[in-house]
VEXDREN-2710 file (C-alpha; in Angstrom, 1 decimal):
% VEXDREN-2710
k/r/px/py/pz
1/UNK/0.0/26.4/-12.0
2/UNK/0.6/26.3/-8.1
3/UNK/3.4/27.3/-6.4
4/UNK/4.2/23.6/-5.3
5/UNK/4.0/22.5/-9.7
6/UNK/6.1/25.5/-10.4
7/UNK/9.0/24.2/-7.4
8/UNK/8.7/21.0/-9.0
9/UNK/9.6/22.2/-12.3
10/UNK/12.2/24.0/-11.6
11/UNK/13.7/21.6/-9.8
12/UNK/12.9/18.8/-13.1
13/UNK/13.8/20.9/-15.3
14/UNK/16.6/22.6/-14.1
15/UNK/20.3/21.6/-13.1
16/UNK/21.8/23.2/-10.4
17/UNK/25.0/22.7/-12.0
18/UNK/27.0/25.9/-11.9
19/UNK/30.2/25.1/-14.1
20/UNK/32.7/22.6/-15.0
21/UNK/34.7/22.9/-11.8
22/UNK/34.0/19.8/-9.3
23/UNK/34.2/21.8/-6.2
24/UNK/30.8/23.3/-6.7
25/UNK/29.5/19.9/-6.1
26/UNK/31.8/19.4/-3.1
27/UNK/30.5/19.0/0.9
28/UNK/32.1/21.3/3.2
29/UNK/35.2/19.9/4.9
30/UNK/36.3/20.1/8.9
31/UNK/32.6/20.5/10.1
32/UNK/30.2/17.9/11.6
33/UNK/29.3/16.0/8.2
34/UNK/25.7/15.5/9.6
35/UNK/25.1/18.8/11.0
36/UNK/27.4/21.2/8.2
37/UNK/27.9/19.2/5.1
38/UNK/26.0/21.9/3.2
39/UNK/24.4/25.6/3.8
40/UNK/21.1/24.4/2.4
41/UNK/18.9/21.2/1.6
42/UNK/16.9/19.8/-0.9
43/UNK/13.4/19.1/0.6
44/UNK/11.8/17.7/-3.1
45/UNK/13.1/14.8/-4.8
46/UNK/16.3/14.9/-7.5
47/UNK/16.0/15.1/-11.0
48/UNK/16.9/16.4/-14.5
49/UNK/14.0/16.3/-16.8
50/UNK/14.2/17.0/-20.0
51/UNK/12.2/19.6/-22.4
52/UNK/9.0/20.7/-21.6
53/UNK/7.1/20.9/-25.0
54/UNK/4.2/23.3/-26.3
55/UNK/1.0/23.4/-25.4
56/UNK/-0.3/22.7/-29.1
57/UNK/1.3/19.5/-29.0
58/UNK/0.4/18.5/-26.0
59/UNK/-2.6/16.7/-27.4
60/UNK/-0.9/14.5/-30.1
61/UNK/2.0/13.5/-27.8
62/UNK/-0.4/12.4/-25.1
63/UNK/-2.3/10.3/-28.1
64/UNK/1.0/8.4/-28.9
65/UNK/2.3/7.9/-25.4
66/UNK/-1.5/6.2/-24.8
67/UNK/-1.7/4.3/-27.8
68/UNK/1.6/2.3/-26.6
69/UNK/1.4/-0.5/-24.3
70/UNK/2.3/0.4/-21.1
71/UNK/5.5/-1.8/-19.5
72/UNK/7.3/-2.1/-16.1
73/UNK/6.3/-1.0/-12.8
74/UNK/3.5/1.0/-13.0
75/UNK/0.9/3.2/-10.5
76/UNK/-2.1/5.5/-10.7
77/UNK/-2.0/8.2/-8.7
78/UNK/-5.7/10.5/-7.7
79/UNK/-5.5/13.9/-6.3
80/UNK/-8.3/14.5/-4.2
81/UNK/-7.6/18.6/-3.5
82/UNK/-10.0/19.4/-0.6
83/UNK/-9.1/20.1/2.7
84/UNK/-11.3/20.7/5.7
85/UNK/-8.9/22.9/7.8
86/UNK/-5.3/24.7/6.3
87/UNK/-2.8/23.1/8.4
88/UNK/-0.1/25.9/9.0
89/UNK/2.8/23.8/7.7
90/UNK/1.5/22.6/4.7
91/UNK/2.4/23.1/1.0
92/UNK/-0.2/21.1/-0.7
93/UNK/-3.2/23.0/0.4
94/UNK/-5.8/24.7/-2.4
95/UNK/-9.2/23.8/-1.9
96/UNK/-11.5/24.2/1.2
97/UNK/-14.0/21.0/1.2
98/UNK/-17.5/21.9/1.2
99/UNK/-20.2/18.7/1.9
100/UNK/-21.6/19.4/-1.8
101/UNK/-18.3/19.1/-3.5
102/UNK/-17.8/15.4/-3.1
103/UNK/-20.5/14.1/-5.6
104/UNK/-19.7/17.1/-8.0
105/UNK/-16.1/16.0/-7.8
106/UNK/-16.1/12.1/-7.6
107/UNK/-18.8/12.4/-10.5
108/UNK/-16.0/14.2/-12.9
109/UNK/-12.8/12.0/-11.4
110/UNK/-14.6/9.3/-12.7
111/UNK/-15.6/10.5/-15.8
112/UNK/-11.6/11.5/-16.2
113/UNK/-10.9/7.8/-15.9
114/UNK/-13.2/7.1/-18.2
115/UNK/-11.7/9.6/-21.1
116/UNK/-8.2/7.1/-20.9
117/UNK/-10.0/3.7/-19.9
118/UNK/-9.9/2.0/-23.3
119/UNK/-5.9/3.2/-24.5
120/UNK/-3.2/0.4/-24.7
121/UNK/-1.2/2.5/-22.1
122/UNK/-4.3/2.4/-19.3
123/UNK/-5.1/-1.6/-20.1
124/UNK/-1.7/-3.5/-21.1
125/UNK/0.7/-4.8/-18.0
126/UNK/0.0/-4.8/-14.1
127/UNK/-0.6/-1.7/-11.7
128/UNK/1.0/-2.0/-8.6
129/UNK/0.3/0.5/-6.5
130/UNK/-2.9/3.1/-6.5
131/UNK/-2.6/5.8/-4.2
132/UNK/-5.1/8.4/-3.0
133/UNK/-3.5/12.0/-2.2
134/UNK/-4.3/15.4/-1.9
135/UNK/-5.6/17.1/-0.1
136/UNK/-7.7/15.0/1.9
137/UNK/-9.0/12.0/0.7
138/UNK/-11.1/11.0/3.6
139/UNK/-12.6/14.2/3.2
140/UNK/-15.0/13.0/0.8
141/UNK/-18.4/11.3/1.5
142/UNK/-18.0/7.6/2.2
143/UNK/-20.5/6.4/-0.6
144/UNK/-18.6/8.8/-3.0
145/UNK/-15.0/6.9/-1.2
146/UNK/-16.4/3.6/-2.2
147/UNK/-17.8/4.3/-5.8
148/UNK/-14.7/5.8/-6.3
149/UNK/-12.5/2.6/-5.3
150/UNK/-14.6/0.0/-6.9
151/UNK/-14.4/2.5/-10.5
152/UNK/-10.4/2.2/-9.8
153/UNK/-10.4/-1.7/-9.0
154/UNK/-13.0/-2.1/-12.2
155/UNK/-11.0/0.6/-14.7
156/UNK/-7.4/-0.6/-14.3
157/UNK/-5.5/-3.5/-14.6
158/UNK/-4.3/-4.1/-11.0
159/UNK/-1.8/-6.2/-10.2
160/UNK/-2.7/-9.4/-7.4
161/UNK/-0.2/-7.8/-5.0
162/UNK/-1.3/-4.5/-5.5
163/UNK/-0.8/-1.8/-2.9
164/UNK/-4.1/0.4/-2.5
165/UNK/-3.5/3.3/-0.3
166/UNK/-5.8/6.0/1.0
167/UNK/-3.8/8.6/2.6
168/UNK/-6.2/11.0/5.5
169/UNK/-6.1/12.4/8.3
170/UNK/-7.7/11.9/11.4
171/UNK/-10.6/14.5/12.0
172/UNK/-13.8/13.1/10.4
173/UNK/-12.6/9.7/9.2
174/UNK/-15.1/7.6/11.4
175/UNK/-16.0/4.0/11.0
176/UNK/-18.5/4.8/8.2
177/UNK/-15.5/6.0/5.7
178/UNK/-13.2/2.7/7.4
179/UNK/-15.6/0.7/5.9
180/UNK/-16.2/2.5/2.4
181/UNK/-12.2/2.2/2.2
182/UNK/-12.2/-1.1/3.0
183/UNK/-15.3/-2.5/1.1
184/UNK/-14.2/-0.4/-1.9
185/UNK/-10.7/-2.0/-1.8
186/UNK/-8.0/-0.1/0.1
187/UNK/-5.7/-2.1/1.9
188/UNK/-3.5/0.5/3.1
189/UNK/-3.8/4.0/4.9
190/UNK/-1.6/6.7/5.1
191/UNK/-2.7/8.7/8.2
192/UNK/-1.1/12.6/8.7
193/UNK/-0.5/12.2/12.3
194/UNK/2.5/14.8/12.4
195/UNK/2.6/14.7/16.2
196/UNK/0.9/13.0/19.0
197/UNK/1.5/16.1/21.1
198/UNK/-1.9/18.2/21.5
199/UNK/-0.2/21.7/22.2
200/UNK/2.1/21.3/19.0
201/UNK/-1.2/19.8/17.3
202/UNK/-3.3/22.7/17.8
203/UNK/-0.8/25.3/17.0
204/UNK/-0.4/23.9/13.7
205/UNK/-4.4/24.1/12.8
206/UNK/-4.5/20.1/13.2
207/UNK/-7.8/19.8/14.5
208/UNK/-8.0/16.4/16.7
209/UNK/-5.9/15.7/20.5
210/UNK/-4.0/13.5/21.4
211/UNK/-6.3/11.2/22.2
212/UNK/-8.4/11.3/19.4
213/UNK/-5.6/10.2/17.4
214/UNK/-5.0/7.2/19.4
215/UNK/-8.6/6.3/19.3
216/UNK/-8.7/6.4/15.9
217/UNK/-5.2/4.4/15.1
218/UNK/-6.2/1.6/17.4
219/UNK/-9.6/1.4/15.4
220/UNK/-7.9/1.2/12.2
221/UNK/-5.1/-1.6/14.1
222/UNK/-8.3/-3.9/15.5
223/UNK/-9.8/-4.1/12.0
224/UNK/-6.7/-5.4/11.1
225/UNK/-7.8/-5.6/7.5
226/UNK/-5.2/-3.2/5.8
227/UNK/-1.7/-1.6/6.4
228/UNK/-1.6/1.5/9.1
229/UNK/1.2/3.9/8.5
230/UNK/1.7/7.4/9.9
231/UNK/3.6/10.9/8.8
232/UNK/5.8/12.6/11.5
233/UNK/6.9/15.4/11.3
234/UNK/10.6/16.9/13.0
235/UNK/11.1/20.8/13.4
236/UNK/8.2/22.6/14.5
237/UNK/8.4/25.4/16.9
238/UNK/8.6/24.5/20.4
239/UNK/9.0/21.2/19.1
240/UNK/12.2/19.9/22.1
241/UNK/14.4/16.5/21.1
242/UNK/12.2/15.0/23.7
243/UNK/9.0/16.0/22.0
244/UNK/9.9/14.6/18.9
245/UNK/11.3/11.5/21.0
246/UNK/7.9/11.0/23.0
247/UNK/6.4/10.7/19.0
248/UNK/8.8/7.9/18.3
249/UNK/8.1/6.0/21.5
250/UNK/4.4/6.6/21.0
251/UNK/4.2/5.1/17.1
252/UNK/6.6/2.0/18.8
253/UNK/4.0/1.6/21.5
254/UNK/0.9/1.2/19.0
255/UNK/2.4/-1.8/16.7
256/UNK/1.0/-0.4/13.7
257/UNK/2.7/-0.9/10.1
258/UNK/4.9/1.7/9.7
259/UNK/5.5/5.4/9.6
260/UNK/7.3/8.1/7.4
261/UNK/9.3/10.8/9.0
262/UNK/9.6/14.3/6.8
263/UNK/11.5/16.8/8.2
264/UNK/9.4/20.1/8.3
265/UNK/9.7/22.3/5.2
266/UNK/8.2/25.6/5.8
267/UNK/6.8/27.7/2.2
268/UNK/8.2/31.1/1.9
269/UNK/4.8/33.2/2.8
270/UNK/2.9/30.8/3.6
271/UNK/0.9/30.3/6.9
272/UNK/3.8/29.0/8.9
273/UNK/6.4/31.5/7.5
274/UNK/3.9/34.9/8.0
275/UNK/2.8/33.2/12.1
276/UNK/7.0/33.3/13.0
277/UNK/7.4/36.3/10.8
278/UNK/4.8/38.0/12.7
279/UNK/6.0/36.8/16.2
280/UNK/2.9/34.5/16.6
281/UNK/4.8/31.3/16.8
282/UNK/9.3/30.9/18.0
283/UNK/11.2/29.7/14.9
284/UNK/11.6/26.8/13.3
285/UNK/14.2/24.1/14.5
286/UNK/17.1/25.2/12.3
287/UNK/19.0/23.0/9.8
288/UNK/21.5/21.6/12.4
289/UNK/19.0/20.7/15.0
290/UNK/16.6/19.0/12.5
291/UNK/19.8/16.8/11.6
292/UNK/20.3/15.8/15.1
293/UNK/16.4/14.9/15.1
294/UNK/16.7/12.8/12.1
295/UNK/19.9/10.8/14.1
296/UNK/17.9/10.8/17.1
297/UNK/15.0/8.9/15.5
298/UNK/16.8/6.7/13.2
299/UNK/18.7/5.3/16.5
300/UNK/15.5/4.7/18.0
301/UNK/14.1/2.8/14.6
302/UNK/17.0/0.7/14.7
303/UNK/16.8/-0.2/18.2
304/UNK/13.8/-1.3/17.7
305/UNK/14.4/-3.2/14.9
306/UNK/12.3/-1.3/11.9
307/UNK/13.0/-2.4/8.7
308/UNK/14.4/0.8/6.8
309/UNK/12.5/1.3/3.8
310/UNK/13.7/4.1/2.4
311/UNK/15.8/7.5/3.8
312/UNK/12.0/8.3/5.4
313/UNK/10.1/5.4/5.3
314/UNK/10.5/2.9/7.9
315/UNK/8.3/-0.6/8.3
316/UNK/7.2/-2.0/11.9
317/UNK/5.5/-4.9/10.6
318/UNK/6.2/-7.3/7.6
319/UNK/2.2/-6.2/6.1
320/UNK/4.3/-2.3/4.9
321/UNK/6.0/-2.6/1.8
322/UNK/5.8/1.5/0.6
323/UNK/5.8/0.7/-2.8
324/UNK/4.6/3.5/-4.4
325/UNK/6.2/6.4/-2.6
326/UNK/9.5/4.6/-3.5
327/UNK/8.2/3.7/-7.1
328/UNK/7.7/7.4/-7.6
329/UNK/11.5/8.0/-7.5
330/UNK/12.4/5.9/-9.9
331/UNK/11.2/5.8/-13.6
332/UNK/7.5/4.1/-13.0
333/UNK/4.4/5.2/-15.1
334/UNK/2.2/6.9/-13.1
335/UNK/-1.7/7.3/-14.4
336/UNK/-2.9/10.4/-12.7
337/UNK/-6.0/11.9/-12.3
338/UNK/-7.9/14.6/-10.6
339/UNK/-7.0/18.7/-10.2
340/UNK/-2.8/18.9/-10.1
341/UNK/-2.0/15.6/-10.1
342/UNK/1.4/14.8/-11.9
343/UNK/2.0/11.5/-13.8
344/UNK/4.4/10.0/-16.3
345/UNK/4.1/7.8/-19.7
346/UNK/6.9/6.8/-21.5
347/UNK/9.6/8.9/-20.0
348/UNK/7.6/12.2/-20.2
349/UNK/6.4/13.6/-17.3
350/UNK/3.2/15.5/-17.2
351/UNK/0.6/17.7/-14.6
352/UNK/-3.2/17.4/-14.8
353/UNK/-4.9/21.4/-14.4
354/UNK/-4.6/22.3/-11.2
355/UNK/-7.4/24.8/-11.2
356/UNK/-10.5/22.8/-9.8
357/UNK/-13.0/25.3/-12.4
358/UNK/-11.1/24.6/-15.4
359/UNK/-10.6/20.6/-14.4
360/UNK/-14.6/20.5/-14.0
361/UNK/-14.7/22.3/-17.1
362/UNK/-12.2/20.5/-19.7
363/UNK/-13.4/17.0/-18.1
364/UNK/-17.3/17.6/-18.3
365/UNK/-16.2/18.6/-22.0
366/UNK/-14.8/14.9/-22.9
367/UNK/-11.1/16.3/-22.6
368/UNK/-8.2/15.1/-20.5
369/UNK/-6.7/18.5/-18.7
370/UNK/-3.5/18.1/-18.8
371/UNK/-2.0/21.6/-18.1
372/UNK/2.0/21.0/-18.6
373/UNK/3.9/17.9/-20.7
374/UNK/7.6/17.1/-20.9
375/UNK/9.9/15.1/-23.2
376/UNK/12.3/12.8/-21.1
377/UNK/16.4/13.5/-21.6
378/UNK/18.2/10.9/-23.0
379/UNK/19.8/9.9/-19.9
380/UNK/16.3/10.3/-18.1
381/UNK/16.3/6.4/-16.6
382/UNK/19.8/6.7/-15.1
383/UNK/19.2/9.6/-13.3
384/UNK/15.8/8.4/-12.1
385/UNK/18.0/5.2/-10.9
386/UNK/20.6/7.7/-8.9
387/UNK/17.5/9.1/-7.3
388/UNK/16.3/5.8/-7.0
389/UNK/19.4/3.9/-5.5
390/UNK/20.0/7.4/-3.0
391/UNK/16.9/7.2/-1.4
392/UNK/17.4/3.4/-1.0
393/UNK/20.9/4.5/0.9
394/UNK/22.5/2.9/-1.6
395/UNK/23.5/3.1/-5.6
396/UNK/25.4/0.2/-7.3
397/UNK/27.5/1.7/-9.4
398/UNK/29.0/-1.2/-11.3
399/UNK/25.4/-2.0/-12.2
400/UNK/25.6/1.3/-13.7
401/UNK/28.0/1.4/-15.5
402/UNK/27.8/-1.7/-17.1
403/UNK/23.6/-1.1/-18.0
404/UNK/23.9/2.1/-19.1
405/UNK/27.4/1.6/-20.7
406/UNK/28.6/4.1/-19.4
407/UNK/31.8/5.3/-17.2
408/UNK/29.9/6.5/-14.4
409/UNK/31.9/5.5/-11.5
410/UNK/35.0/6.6/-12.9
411/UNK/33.2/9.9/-14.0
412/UNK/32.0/10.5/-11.0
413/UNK/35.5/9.6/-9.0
414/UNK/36.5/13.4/-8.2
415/UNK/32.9/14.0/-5.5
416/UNK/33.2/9.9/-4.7
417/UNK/36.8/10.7/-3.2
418/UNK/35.6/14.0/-1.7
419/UNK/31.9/13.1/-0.4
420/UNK/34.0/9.8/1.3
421/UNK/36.3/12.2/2.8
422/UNK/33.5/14.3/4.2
423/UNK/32.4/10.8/5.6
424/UNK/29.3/11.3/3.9
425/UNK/29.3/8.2/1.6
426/UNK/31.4/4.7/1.8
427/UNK/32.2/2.8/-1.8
428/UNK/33.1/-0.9/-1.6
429/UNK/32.7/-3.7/-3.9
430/UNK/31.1/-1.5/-6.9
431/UNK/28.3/0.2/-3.8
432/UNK/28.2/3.7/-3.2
433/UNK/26.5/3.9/0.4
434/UNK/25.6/6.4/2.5
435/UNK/26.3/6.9/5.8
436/UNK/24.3/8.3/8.9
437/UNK/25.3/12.0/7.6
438/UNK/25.0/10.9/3.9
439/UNK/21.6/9.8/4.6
440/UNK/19.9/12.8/6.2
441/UNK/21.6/15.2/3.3
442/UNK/20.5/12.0/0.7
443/UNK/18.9/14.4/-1.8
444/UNK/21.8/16.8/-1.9
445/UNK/24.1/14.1/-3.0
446/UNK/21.6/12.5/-5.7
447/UNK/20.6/16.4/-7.2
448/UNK/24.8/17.2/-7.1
449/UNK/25.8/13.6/-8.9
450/UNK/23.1/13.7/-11.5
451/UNK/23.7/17.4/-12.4
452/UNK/27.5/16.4/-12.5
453/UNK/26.9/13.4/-14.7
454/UNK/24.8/15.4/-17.0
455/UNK/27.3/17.9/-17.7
456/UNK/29.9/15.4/-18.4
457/UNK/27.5/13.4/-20.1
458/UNK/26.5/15.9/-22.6
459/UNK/29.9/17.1/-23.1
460/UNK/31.1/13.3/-24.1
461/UNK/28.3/12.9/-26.3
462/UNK/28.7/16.7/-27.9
END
């Protein structure tokens, strides 16, 4: 299992909760709430999972979970895990692309789709969103893009509305690949900008200027045939405020759909961390100047009148919708397919092998690879609804407590009264909201509350 999987599950599958006491949950108090509030931050989203189950049941599990129809909001996620170059900040990298990988792969991903085509759980009720990770999608070979998208629009039960989104980059995604996404279906991208700036481009491995990426971006705008969203990225080294400011003003000036700003996370030993370890790159921006980042562009976004979609996701145009980045914090199904992709059925959450070999291997065999399967705790959909309602900005407690039926407001009262003090959330008429601090530490305060709520929880119950 990757690094990335095993972060993930650690942070499913295990509550940071550190005893009975309150306090440990607490914000620190007479320091700049944005800046302060807490020594560390959560870069990957909040959760308590529940147990993860043995490998010799994996298989009848996964048989009942498919032979139930499938309800509610629903996606199907593909991980497509080659890359063309290792960009120095990223986490998600594990396979370089070669030309004669895309047949041999597309080949098996749709063979994989195949294996769960005919189950109640893969035909009954709507998809709403598809999205294609990785990795880089547009990697691939634009016949093996299309075939790919017309198996997903003929194997799956998409909803009218559905969002289609190819996420790539912009080195080697030419009009040839714009029109295999198109034809096939795709009717939004998600383009890895990260920065406009070339310096701060190339010192990160990203392969294309400055005004490459503007070319391409305006091509995908004239087609005017599907969404345009960008990723920007806050923190790198020699990254200045006015940098990062010049990025805003840019993705304003080109009236695409929308963009998603992610604070930069660097991987303990991994490119990024060894190049500053070993003097080749300045630091970081630290925890306090990323904050003052994040303030900086949300100002700008609100100036300009961007709809806020999410704590990262922000909409230029009335076309972005980000449905199923926000889906995936909730409790949605996810289908997913292709080498370390991770899904959900029924409550229980589960990873696809994440070893490309052993994925050809199991799939060419007629088996689904799944490589790691968990049981959902009984309180699973309310804490997916905190994680939810937090990266909205906002969680309606009386809804809460009166769906769940259960005293969560009043449980919660002792880091509601202290958070408020901090002036890192507001509560009025039944809302907890977050404020401009609140927001930027957002995942902080959904991982303390649910860890909170599940100790008390389990010691009502018990």
């Amino acid at each position: 299992m990757s690094e990335l999987a095993q972060k993930l599950l650690q942070n499913l599958y295990s509550p940071t909760f550190a005893g009975e006491d309150p306090r440990a949950f607490f914000a620190r108090e007479d320091v700049d709430p944005l800046t302060h509030a807490f020594e560390k931050k959560m870069v990957i989203h909040a959760g308590v999972g529940g147990q993860v189950l043995a490998k010799e049941v994996y298989g009848p599990v996964m048989d009942e979970l498919l032979s139930q129809p499938r309800q509610g909001p629903s996606a199907v996620y593909i991980h497509v895990p080659f890359c063309e170059s290792h960009c120095l900040y990223c986490g998600f990298y594990s396979r370089p692309f070669r030309q004669t990988d895309s047949q041999i792969f597309t080949d098996a991903l749709l063979r994989e789709i195949e294996l769960w085509r005919d189950r109640p759980a893969v035909g009954s009720g709507p998809i709403h969103a598809v999205y294609l990770g990785g990795g880089t999608p547009t990697a691939l070979a634009a016949k093996d893009i299309q075939r790919l998208l017309k198996a997903i629009h003929a194997g799956f039960p998409l909803a009218n509305d559905c969002e289609v989104t190819v996420e790539g980059r912009i080195h080697n995604f030419g009009p040839e690949k714009l029109d295999a996404c198109l034809e096939g279906g795709a009717n939004r991208f998600s383009i890895g900008v990260q920065t406009f700036q070339t310096e701060l481009r190339r010192s990160m491995n990203r392969l294309s200027d400055q005004q490459t990426v503007l070319d391409t971006l305006f091509r995908l705008k004239r087609c005017d045939r599907a969404v345009v969203v960008i990723d920007l990225i806050y923190g790198f080294p020699r990254q200045s405020m006015d940098l990062w400011i010049k990025d805003i003003e840019l993705f304003l000036s080109l009236e695409i759909d929308g963009a998603d700003l992610y604070q930069l996370n660097v991987f303990k030993k991994g490119p990024l961390d060894q190049a500053v370890a070993d003097g080749k790159l300045p630091p970081t921006a630290d925890l306090p100047r990323q904050a003052l980042m994040f303030a900086e562009a949300v100002g700008c976004l609100e100036k300009s009148r961007c709809r806020r979609l999410s704590m990262s996701h922000w909409g230029r145009s009335t076309r972005e919708r980000n449905i199923y980045n926000h889906m995936m914090k909730g409790a949605a199904s996810c289908l997913a397919f292709g080498p370390g992709a991770g899904g959900s059925l029924g409550g229980h959450a589960y990873f696809v092998e994440n070893d490309y070999i052993r994925w050809l291997e199991t799939v060419k065999k007629g088996e689904k690879p799944v490589s790691m399967l968990a049981a959902p705790h009984r309180f699973h959909r309310l804490y997916k609804a905190l994680a939810a309602g937090f990266d909205l900005g906002g969680v309606d407690l009386a809804r809460l407590d009166n769906e769940f039926n259960q005293p969560i407001t009043a449980m919660a009262e002792p880091l509601l009264r202290q958070w408020h003090r901090c002036r890192l959330i507001d509560v009025r008429d039944g809302w907890l909201e977050l404020t401009l601090a609140g927001q930027f530490w957002h995942a902080n305060l959904a991982q303390l509350m649910i860890d909170y709520l599940h100790f008390n929880l389990e010691r009502k119950i018990d």
